[in-house]
C-alpha positions in Angstrom: 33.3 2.5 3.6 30.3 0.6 5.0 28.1 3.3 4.0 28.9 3.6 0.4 28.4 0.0 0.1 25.2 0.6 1.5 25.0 3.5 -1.0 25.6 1.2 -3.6 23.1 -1.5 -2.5 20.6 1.1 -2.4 20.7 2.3 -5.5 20.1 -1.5 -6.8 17.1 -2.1 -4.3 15.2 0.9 -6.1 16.0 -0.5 -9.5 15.0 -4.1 -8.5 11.9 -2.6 -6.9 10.8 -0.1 -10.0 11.2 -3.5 -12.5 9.2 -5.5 -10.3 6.6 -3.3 -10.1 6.7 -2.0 -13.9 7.0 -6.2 -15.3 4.7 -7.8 -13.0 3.2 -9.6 -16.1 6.5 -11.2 -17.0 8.8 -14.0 -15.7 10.5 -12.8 -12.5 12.7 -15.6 -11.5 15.8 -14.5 -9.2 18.2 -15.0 -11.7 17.2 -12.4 -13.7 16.2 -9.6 -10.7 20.1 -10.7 -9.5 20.8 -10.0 -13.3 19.9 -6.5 -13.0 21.1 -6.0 -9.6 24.4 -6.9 -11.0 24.8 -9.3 -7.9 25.0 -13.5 -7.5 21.6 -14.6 -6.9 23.0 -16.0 -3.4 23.9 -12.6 -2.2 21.5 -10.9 -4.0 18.8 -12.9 -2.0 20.4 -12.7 1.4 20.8 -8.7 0.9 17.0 -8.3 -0.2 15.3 -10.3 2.7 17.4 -8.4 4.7 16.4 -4.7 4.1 12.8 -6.1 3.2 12.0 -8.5 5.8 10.5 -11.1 3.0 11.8 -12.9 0.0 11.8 -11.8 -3.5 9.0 -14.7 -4.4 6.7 -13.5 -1.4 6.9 -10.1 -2.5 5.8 -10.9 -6.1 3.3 -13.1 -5.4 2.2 -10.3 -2.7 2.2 -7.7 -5.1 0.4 -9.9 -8.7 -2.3 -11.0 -5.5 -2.9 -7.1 -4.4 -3.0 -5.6 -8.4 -5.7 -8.9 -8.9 -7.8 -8.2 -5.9 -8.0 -4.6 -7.5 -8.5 -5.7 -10.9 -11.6 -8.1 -9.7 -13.2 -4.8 -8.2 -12.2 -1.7 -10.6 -12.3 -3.2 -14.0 -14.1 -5.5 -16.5 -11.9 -8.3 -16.9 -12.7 -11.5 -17.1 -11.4 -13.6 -14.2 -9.1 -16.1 -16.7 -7.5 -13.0 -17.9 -6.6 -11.5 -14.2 -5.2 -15.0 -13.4 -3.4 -14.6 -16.6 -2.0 -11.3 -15.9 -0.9 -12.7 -12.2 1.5 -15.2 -13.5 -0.9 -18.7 -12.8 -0.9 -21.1 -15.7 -4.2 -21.9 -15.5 -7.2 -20.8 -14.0 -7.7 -23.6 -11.2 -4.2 -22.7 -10.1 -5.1 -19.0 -9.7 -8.3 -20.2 -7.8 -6.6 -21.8 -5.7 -3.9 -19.6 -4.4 -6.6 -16.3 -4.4 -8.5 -18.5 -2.1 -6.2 -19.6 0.5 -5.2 -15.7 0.6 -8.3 -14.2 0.7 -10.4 -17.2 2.2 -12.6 -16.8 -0.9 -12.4 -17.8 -4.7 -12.6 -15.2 -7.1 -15.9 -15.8 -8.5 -16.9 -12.9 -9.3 -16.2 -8.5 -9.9 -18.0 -8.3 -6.9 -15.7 -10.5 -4.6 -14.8 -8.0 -2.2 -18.3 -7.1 -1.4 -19.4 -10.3 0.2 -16.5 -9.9 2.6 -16.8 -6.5 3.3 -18.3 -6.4 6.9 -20.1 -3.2 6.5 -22.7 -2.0 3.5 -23.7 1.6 2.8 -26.8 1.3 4.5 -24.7 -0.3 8.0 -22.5 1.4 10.7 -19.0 1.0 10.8 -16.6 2.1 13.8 -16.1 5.8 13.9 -14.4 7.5 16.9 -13.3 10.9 17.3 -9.1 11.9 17.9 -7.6 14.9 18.4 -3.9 14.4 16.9 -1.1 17.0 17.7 0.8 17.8 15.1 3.4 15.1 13.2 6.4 16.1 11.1 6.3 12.5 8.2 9.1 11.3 6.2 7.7 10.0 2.3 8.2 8.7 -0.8 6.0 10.6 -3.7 4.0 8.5 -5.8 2.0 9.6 -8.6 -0.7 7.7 -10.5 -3.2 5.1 -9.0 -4.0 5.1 -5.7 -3.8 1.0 -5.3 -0.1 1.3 -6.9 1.2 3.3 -4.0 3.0 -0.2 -2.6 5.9 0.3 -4.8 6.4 4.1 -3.3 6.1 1.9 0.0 8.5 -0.5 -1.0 11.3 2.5 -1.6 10.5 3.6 1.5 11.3 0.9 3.1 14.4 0.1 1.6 15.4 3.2 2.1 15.2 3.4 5.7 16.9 -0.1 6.4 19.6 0.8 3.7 20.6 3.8 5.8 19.6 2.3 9.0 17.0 5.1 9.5 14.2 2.6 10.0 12.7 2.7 14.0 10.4 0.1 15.1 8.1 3.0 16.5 7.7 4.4 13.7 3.8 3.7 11.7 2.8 3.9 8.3 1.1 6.2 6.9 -0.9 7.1 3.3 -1.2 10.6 2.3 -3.5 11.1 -0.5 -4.2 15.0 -2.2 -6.4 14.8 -4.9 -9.9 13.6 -5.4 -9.8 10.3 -7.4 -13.7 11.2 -8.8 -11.9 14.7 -10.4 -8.3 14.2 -10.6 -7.5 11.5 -13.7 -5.9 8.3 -12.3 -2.8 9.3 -14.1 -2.6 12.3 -12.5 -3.5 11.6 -8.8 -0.5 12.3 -6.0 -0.1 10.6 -3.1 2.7 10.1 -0.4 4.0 7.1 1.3 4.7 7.9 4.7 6.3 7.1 8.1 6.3 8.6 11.4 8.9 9.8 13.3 10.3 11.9 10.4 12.0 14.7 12.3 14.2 11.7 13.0 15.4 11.4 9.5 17.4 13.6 6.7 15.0 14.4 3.5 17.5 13.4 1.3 16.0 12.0 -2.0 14.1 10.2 -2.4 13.1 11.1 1.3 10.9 13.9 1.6 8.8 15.5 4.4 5.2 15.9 5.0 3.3 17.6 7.5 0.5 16.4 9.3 -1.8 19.7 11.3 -2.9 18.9 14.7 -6.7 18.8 15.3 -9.7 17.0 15.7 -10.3 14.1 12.9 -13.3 11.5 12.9 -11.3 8.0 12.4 -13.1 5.3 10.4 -11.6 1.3 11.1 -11.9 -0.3 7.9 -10.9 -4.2 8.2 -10.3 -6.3 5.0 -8.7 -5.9 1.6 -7.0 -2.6 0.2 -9.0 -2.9 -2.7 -12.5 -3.0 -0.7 -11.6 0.8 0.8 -13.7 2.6 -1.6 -17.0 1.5 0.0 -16.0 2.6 3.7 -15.0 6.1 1.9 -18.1 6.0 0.2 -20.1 5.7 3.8 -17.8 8.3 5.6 -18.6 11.1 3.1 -22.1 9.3 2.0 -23.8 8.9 5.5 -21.6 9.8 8.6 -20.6 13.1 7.4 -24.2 14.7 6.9 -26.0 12.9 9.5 -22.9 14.2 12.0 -23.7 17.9 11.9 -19.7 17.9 11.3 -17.8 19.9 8.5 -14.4 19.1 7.1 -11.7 21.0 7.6 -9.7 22.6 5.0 -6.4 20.1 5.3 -5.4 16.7 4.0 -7.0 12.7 5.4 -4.6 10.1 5.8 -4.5 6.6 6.4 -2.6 4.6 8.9 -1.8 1.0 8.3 -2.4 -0.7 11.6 -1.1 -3.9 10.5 1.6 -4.7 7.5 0.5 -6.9 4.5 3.6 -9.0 4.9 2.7 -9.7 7.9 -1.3 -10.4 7.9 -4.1 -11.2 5.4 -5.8 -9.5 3.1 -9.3 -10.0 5.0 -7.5 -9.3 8.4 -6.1 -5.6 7.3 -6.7 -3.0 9.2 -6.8 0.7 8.2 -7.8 3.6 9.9 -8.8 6.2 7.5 -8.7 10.1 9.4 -10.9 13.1 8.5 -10.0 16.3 9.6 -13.0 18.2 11.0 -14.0 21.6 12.0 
């Protein structure tokens, strides 16, 4: 019986989740995300921080912060229009709140930048691994690379719904396609965990597979949305000036640290390369 309910409370996590992340421009107060969990807002609140480890106005806030910091480095907009689209009534209130999250005001498309610790021309931390093999457990996403969270987020639910979740276990982001060739739209990635020969692919679980190997491991600290540029040095400078060639399998990234848990600036990612 307990595990139907579960069933049942499942099933509303993921829809809560996928209009979260599909209305992040509207009003999403917790009467109407209990509206379309078809729950009271009381127990509706208790269940969600419970499977998700945060509230349901820490994980919007989390979620309009991460889509602006990507807005403020991939697109044109003007910065009154990305507050806009974050849910702040006015820009000083926006200001305010990206800078006590970031430690920095969003003055400009080129943000990020000034708190990247590493430029083109500058080392970062590269050290070499040889991983054995690793069976993953996933959620598909398809679509932009910085909207992977909400494949994440199902994940996660997931896990804790069916008590599947171990604290051993590490996150992981799988990512097949060029984003220079593939359109946006069309890009597939995986959110992963650890651990997965542990758990039953049953959907929206699925496996991945990891190959053993060696892999050059690149510590990127800061913001989600800042990544490109360490990508841009692995490929751009390490790579050649290595004597190294890539081997024909897929990179990942592990999350070190969780963005619940720690800031934007203090993230820490290490991005793998499989080598020859």
């Amino acid at each position: 019986m307990r595990e139907s309910i579960w069933t049942v409370y499942e099933q509303r996590l993921h829809r809560v989740s996928a209009y979260i992340h599909g209305h992040l421009d509207e009003e999403l107060d917790l009467d109407r995300l209990s509206e379309i969990a078809c729950l009271s807002p009381h127990r509706w609140h208790r269940i969600y921080r419970a499977v998700h480890g945060e509230t349901l106005a820490v994980t919007v806030k989390r979620l309009r912060l991460h889509r602006a910091a990507g807005d403020l480095v991939r697109t044109n907009l003007p910065v009154e229009e990305i507050a806009r689209r974050t849910g702040y009534p006015n820009l000083q209130s926006f200001n305010r709140i990206f800078k006590s999250v970031f430690s920095m005001p969003p003055g400009s498309h080129t943000v990020f930048q000034s708190i990247s610790q590493k430029g083109l021309g500058e080392m970062y931390d590269v050290t070499m691994k040889t991983l054995a093999p690793c069976k993953l457990v996933g959620v598909s996403h398809e679509g932009s690379y910085m909207g992977i969270g909400r494949a994440f987020e199902t994940l996660g639910g997931t896990l804790q719904a069916r008590h599947l979740y171990r604290p051993e276990m590490k996150m992981i982001g799988v990512y097949l396609d060029d984003p220079e060739l593939v359109p946006e739209e069309r890009l597939r990635s995986f959110a992963c965990m650890t651990e997965g020969e542990h758990v039953p692919a049953e959907a929206p679980l699925v496996h991945r597979h990891l190959d053993g190997g060696e892999y050059a491991v690149l510590r990127h600290k800061g913001p989600y949305a800042d990544m490109h540029m360490a990508y841009q040095w692995l490929y751009g400078e390490w790579l050649p000036q290595s004597g190294r060639e890539v081997r024909d399998t897929v990179m990942f990234e592990e999350y070190i640290n969780n963005p619940r848990d720690a800031a934007p600036t203090e993230l820490l990612t290490d991005i793998h390369l499989p080598l020859k």
